[in-house]
C-alpha positions, 0 to 999 in steps of 0.5 A: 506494493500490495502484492508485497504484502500478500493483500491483493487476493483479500476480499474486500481489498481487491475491488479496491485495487481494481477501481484504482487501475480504473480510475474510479473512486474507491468502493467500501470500506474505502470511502471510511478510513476507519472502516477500512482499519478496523477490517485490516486489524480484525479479519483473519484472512488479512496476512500478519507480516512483520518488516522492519522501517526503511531506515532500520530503527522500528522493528516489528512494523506490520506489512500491510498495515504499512502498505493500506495508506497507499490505498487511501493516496487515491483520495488525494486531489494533488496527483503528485502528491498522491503518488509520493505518499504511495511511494513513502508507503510503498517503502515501508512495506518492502521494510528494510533493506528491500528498498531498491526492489521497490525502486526498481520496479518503479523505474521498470513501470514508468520508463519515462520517470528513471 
């Protein structure tokens, strides 16, 4: 999903992704939610993506602001409640209409869950 909303390659997005992978806590500006916001909403190297909600009533969503709070999963203690609020972001930035893709690749990456 961050690869949906192009944020893989931002600066200081991407060692987060990668402690995530790894499993250790989230590095700055990660261990401030504002922090991290503020940067989302300022940095001119953050792509600006419009999609529209899953459900196809709120236009003009921002992609990527849609896709951070997957991020912020990781600070949750209930693993399965972590990953259904990644989920739950993931489908907001695929936007409207692209669901399935996302379902998708989720069933191609956990075999065992599909």
């Amino acid at each position: 999903m961050q690869a949906e909303a192009r944020l893989t390659d931002v600066e200081w997005i991407a060692p987060a992704l990668a402690a995530m992978d790894r499993g250790e806590a989230l590095p700055p500006p990660f261990d401030d939610d504002r922090q991290a916001w503020d940067l989302l909403r300022t940095d001119d190297r953050v792509p600006q993506t419009s999609v529209t909600s899953p459900d196809g009533t709120l236009d003009n969503c921002l992609q990527q602001a849609m896709a951070l709070p997957a991020i912020f999963s990781e600070h949750e203690e209930d693993p399965l409640r972590a990953a259904l609020d990644a989920v739950w972001s993931a489908a907001f930035a695929f936007g409207h209409g692209r669901t399935h893709i996302l379902f998708a690749e989720l069933r191609q990456a956990f075999p065992v869950v599909a």
